[in-house]
Each structure stands twice: as structure tokens, then as C-alpha cells.
N, C-alpha and C positions, 0 to 999 in steps of 0.2 A: 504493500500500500504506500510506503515513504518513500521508494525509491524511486530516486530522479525527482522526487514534488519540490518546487522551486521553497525555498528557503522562508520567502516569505507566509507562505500558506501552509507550514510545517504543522502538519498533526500534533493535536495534545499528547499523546499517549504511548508511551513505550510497547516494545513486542510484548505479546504475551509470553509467560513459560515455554519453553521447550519442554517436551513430555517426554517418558524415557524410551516410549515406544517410540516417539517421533525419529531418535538417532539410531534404533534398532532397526526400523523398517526403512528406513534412508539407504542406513551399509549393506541393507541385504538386496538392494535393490538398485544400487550404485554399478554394477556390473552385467546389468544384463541389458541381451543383445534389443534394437528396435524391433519393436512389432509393425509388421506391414510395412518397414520402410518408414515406422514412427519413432523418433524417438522417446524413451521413457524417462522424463526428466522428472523430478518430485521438488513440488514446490511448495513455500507455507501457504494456508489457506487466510486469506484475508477475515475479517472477526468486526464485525457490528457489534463489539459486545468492550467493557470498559478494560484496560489490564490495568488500573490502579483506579483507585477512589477518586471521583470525577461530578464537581455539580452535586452534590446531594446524594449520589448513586455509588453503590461499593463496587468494586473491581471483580472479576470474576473470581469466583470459588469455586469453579472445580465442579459443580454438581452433575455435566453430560445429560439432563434432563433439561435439556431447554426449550420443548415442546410442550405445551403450544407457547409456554410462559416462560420465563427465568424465573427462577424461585429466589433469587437473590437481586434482581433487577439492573444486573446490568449489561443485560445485551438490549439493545437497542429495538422499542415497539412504540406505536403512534401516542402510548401512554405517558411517552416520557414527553412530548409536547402539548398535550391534550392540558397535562394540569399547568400548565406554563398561561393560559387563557382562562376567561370567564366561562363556564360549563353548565349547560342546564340537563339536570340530572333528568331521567325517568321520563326519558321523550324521545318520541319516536317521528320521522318525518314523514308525513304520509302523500304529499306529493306538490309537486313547486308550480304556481301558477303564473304565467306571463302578467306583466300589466301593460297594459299598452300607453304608450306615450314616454316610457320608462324601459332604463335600461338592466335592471332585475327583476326575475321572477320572486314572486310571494312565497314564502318558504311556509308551508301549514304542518303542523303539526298536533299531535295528542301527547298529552301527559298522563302515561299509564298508572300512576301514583293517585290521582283521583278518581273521586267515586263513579263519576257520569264521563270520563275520559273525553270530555267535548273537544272539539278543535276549535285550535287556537294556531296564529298564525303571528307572523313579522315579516318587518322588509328590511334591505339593507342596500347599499350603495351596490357592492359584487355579494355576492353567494359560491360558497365556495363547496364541491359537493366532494365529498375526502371519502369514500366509502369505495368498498372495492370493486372486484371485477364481477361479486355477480350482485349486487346489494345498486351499484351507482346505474346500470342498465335498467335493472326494475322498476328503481324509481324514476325513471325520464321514463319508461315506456307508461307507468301508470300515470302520469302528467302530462301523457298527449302531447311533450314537448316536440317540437320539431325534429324529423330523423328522416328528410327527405333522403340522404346519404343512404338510408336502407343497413347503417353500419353499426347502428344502437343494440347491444346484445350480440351482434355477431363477431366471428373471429375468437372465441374459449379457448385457453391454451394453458398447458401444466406444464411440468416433469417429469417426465415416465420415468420412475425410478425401481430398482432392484439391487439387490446385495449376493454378493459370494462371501458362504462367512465360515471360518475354519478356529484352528489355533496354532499361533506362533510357535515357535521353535523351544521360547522360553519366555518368560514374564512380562507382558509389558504394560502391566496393572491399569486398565482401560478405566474410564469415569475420574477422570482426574484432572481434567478441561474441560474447552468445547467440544459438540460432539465428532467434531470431524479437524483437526488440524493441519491436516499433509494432504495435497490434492497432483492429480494428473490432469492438465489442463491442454494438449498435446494434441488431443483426439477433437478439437474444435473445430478444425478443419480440415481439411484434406479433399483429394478426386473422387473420394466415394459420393461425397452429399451429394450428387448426380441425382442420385437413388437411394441414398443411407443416411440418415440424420445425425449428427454429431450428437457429441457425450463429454463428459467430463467424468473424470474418474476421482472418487474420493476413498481416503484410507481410514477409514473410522476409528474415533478413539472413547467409542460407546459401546464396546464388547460386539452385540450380535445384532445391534440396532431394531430395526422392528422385527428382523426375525426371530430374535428370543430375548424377552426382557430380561434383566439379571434375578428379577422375583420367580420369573420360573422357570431359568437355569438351576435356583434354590429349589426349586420343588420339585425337577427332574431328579437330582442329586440325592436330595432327604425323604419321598414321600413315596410309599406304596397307594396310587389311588384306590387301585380296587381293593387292595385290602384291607385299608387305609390307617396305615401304621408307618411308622420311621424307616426308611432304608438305611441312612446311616446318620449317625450323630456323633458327639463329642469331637475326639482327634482325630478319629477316621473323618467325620466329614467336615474338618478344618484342613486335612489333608488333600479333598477333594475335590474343596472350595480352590484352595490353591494351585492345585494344577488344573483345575478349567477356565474356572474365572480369571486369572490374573490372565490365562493368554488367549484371552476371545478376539479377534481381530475380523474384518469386515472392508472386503473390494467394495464398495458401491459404485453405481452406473447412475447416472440422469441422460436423460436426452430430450433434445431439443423438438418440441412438436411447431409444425407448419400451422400458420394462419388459416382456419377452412372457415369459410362462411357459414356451414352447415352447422358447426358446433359452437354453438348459439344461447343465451337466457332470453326469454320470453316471456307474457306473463299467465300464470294457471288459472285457471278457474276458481282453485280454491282459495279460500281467504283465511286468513290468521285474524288473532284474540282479538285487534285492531280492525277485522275490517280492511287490513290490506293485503292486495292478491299477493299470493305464495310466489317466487321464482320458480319458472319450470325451462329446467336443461335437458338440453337433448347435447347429447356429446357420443363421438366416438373414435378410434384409432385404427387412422390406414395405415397404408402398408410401409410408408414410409420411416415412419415412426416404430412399426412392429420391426423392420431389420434392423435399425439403428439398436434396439433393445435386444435383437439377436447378436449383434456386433459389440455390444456393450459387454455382454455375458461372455462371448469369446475373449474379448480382451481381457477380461477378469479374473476367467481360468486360465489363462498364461502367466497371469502374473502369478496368482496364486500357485503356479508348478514352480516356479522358478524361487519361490520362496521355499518348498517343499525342497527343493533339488539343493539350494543355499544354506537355509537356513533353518531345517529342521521342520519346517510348520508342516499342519496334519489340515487335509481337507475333510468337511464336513458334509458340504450339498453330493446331487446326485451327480455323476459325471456326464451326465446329455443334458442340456439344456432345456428348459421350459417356458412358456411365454408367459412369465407370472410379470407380474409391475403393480409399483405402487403409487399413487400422483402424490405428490412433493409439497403438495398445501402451497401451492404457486399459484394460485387463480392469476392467470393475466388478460389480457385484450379485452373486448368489449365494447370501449369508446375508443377507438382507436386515434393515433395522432396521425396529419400528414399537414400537406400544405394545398390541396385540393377538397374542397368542401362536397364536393360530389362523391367523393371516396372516403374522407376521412369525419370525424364528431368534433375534436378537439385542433389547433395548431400548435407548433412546437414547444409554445409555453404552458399545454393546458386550457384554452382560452376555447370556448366553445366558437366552431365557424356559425352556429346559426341562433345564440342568443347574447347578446352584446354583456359583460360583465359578469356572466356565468362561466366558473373555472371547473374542471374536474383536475384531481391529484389523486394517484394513486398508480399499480399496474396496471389498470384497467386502460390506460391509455397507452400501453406497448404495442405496436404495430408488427412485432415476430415475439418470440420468445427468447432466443440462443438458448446456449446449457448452461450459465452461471444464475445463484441463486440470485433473486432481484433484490434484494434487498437496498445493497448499493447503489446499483440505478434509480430506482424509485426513491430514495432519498434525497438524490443528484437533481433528479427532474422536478420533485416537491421543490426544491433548495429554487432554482429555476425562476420557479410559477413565481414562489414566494417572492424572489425580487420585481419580478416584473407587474404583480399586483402592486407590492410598493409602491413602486414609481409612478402610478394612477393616482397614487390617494395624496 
């Protein structure tokens, strides 16, 4: 993240820790040969998250549980600016009305905290609509807002993600940062994307990540279900603990899904507590995206040989591949950005093409996906809006 950033705009924050697996799975994989003509280079993974006490917020401890929350607060969610502004609690927006003669819509709202939950509304100079990729479509499509573009809701994009997950050679005590440290970033592009979608490869330092949490690694280890008595305890199963747990290790894959029209938020039929219609997505995965996550998986068992063949590590999955995936809680596109208001919802600041002083922030305004998580982006382009709404007021 620091290197090469000009002097003046120098980040607050030191590196994080190095983790012990991070130098272990570095040497063991310092030597092996390119895949595909790719080379295998391991890099630190960049971190939204604080490494010292920063602002009010404590520096990261270690917990590897940083889904959907940080439990300690310091990796970085909309939370940490939300209470920085005046907040009205127990309100929900139920849909933004034009005025005409005027350059913002009526923001209407209910307040779920009272008895008769009537609506109530405000106006403002701009309206600023921060809510994500499938919450910010919903509400402009239930506001009848303008969507001549045909581009409101469409364009749905994730992560197609999956793990290869074994144990190292020897210890390299996982859950003791964030949950991924070390990444392969190498596979972004190349002559395949013809036809193969890019990936980025992450080396986890969350044990078995969503394939086995560490509670029921513990209950594989200690529990007869069916019989449902102890397998093992005391120092046999501190012994046991120790040789699984300490060396849980995990290849992950993400890949990058293509912009489709087709996979889209709409709005349903049905209605919520409010009164206001449900989202209804239709999403699916061609084929382009299914080899990328076939090619993902390849890549992941070569590395995982090459640590087996290095460095002692023992493979866990099955040896043929399967088209399992899991989506990455990446919700992106939706209102997409461009510079053609026939095509796109938003311009490059956020700024809507077809309602004067109505901004959307969020991923919802990504126009592709790539394979890096968004978080950085989206806070880059938030950072953006924010100046350029400034400079209005």
C-alpha cells in the first residue's frame, strides 16, 4: 500500500505483524517453478483494518473472525463514518420523491420505533443515497425514479470464491491476524481471459476458512455424535488440538464475474413489516466465470503439491475437482458508473446523469468487478464523491 505513495500523502499506519506462517509459506514457496508461464510471486495483502491505535479505534488483535464484523473495531466498515455525522436512528427510507422546480428529491421515510410508523419525510440541498448494491436499486426502482438507461438493478456481480485446504508441514498457528495476509495476485491477467476469468489467489491465515470452522475442527476431534460421548480429552486431545489446529492452512481462489444484464434486482411482489417491496434477484453463473473457478482450483492444487513435495504439508480435499463456490459478500454493480447516460445511472463522481444533486456511493456503482476485494476502491471513489459534493456546497 506505501510503496512508491508520494511523501506527502504518506499513510498513518505502520505494517501490520508478520505472522509466523506468513515466513513459513513465503520459503516454501520461494522456489517453485511458474504455472502456465505464470509466475508465482507472494505478496503482502493490503489491510482496511488499523495496525496501531488510531482515532478512537484499537489496532488489530489478532481475532481472524472478521466477518461480517470486527469484534475489536478496527478494520474499517461504513460504521466508523456513520457516527462521525448527525444519525436518525430506527428509520427506514421508503422511497425518494422528485420535486419539481428543484434540484432534490424528497427523501420519505418511516420510523419503525413508533406506534403508527407514519411517514415522514425531509428535503435537502443533495441526497446522498450510500446503501449498497442490492438495497440502492430497490429503492430508485420503488421511486419510479428515472432509469431511462434500463441500467437501475442491472449488471449483479460477486466473487466466486473457493478454498483448497490441507495442513502444513509444521505449525503455523492460524487466527492470529487478519484473515488472509499473503496473497497471489499474478493470475489477474493473462491470454486466457479470452475465455477464462481471472482470480487472485489468497493464502489464509484462518485455518480452514469457511470450510471448517475451528469450533468444529473441536468437535470433529472431541465428540462421538452418534454416540454422543468424548473421543478424546485431556492431553491426548491437547495433543491433537496441536497437531491439526496449529497447521490448518487454506489456497483460496476468487474470480472475477463479467457485467450481465441479466443478473439483475428488481422489485417483488412481496412486501416487508414497512410496507416496502422485498428485492427480488435473479442471478446466475456462465460459463465464463465456471472455468475461471475451474482454473482457480487447478492452480491451487499445484501449489498445494509443491508444498506437499517442499514442505511436508498433507492435502485434505478430494483430488478431482468440483464446481463448489462460494460468493465473497461483494455485492457490486447495479447503478453503474460511465460517462454516457444512455448506458450508465451514475458519472464518474457518483453524481446521478438523470437527477441533478442526487449522488449514489457505494459498489453499486462498479461498472466490472476485477478479483481484488472492493473495499479499497469503494472507499477511493466514496473519498471522490465526497470532495466533489464539497465543492457544491
Amino acid at each position: 500500500m506505501g510503496h512508491g505513495h508520494p511523501a506527502q500523502h504518506r499513510l498513518p499506519h505502520g505494517r501490520h505483524r508478520t505472522q509466523l506462517g506468513d515466513g513459513l509459506v513465503r520459503a516454501a514457496l520461494a522456489g517453485i517453478d511458474p504455472i502456465d508461464g505464470v509466475p508465482i510471486t507472494v505478496v503482502t495483502t493490503p489491510q482496511a483494518r488499523n495496525s496501531r491505535d488510531y482515532q478512537g479505534r484499537s489496532a488489530c488483535q489478532g481475532n481472524s473472525s472478521c466477518i461480517p464484523i470486527c469484534p475489536s473495531g478496527a478494520k474499517y466498515d461504513a460504521g466508523v463514518h456513520v457516527r462521525k455525522v448527525q444519525v436518525r436512528t430506527g428509520c427506514t427510507v421508503t422511497r425518494l420523491v422528485p420535486r419539481p422546480g428543484t434540484a432534490s428529491p424528497t427523501v420519505v421515510f418511516r420510523d419503525w420505533t413508533t406506534t403508527d410508523r407514519a411517514e415522514e419525510q425531509v428535503n435537502g440541498t443533495h441526497v446522498v443515497v450510500a446503501l449498497n448494491a442490492i438495497e440502492t436499486p430497490k429503492l430508485w426502482l420503488a421511486s419510479n425514479l428515472d432509469n431511462r438507461s434500463d441500467q437501475v438493478g442491472r449488471n449483479l456481480m460477486d466473487h466466486l470464491a473457493e478454498e483448497v485446504v490441507g495442513l502444513f508441514g509444521q505449525p503455523v498457528f492460524p487466527f492470529r491476524g487478519p484473515q488472509s495476509t499473503l496473497s497471489v495476485e499474478t493470475f489477474r491477467d493473462g491470454d486466457w481471459r479470452r475465455t477464462t476469468g481471472a482470480f487472485r489467489i489468497t493464502l489464509g491465515n484462518d485455518g480452514w476458512g469457511r470450510t471448517e470452522a475451528p469450533a468444529a475442527a473441536l468437535d470433529k476431534i472431541m465428540w462421538y455424535p452418534a454416540a454422543k460421548q468424548l473421543k478424546h480429552y485431556g492431553q491426548d486431545l491437547q495433543d491433537r488440538l496441536a497437531h491439526r489446529v496449529t497447521r490448518m492452512m487454506r489456497i483460496g481462489y476468487s474470480t472475477e464475474q463479467l457485467p450481465d444484464p441479466a443478473n439483475r434486482v428488481t422489485l417483488s411482489d412481496q412486501r416487508d413489516g414497512l410496507d416496502i417491496p422485498r428485492p427480488k434477484i435473479t442471478y446466475k453463473i456462465d460459463d465464463y466465470s465456471k472455468r475461471a473457478l475451474a482454473y482457480g482450483h487447478s492452480v491451487a492444487r499445484r501449489l498445494w503439491q509443491h508444498l506437499q513435495d517442499t514442505a511436508g504439508a498433507e492435502n485434505i480435499d478430494p483430488l478431482q475437482p468440483t464446481l463448489k463456490y462460494n460468493g465473497a459478500g461483494h455485492p457490486m454493480g447495479t447503478t453503474r458508473m460511465g460517462t454516457d447516460r444512455a448506458t450508465a445511472v451514475v458519472n464518474a463522481d457518483g453524481l446521478s446523469h438523470a437527477h441533478t444533486n442526487l449522488w449514489v456511493v457505494g459498489s453499486s456503482v462498479f461498472p466490472t468487478a476485477g478479483t481484488a476485494n472492493p473495499t479499497l476502491t469503494l472507499a477511493a471513489l466514496t473519498l471522490r464523491t465526497a470532495d466533489k459534493l464539497a465543492a457544491t456546497l
